[in-house]
N, C-alpha and C positions, 0 to 999 in steps of 0.2 A: 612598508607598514609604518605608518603613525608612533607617535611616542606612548597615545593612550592606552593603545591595544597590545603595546608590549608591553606596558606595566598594568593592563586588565587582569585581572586571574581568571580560571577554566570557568565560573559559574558566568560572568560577564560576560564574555567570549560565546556561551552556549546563551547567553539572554541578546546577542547583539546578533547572532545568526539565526535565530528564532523570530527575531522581529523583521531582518530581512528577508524573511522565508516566508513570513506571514504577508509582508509588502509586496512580494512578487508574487504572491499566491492571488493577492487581495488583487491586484494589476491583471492579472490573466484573468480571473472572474468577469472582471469590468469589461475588458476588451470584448471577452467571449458573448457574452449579453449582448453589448453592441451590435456586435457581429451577426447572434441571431437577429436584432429587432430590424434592424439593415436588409437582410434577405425576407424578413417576413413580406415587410414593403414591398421588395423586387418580387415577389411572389405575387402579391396580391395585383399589383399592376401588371403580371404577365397574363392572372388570370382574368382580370379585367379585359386584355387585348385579347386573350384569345373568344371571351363571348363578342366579342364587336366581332371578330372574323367569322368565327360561326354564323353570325346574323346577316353578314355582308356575302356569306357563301350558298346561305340559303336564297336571300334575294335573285341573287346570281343566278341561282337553279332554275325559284320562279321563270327569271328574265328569258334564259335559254331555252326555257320549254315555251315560252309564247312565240316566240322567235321562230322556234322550227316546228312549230305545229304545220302540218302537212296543208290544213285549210289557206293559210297566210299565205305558205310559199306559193300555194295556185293562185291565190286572189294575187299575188305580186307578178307575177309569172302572167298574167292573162292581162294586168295594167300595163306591161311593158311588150306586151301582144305577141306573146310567147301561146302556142296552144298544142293539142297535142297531136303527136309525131304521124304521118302518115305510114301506112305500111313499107311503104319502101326507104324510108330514111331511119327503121329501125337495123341497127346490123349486132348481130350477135358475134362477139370474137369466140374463135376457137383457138382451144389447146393446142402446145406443140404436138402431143400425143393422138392429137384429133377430136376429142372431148370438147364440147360444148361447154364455156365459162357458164356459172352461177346466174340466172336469172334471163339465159336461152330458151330455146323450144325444147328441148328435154327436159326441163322444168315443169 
């Protein structure tokens, strides 16, 4: 300890820990403020990315549904002189159990 603070008396002593109490208080305030205005930012810039992904997920959506529209894949499938199957190059798999697979004659 200092020479001042050992010859301070209790009232000086109680005024010099009160103003450091106040400085450290006054310092955390600041900090904390900061602190929030800092993640406000990161906030708004997440919310920001997340509508650009929404909108690039909807496109998406759009894209995927034009894509496999059932018309398209026959018009693509008929350019590349694909047409449809004759009876005999249809084969239906059966189950181990002996059941007819999903979208057989027992359908």
């Amino acid at each position: 300890m200092n020479s001042t603070l050992r010859s301070a008396g209790p009232v000086q002593r109680a005024l010099i820990a009160t103003a450091l109490g106040v400085a450290l208080g006054a310092g955390a305030l600041v900090w904390t403020r900061t602190e929030i205005l800092s993640l406000r930012y990161h906030l708004a810039r997440l919310v920001d990315l997340e509508a650009a992904m929404r909108a690039e997920v909807e496109k998406l959506t759009v894209e995927v549904a034009a894509l496999s529209a059932p018309a398209r894949i026959e018009k693509q499938a008929r350019a590349l002189g694909l047409g449809d199957p004759s009876p005999g190059q249809v084969v239906h798999p059966v189950r181990p159990g002996g059941d007819v697979a999903a979208g057989g004659p027992g359908k």
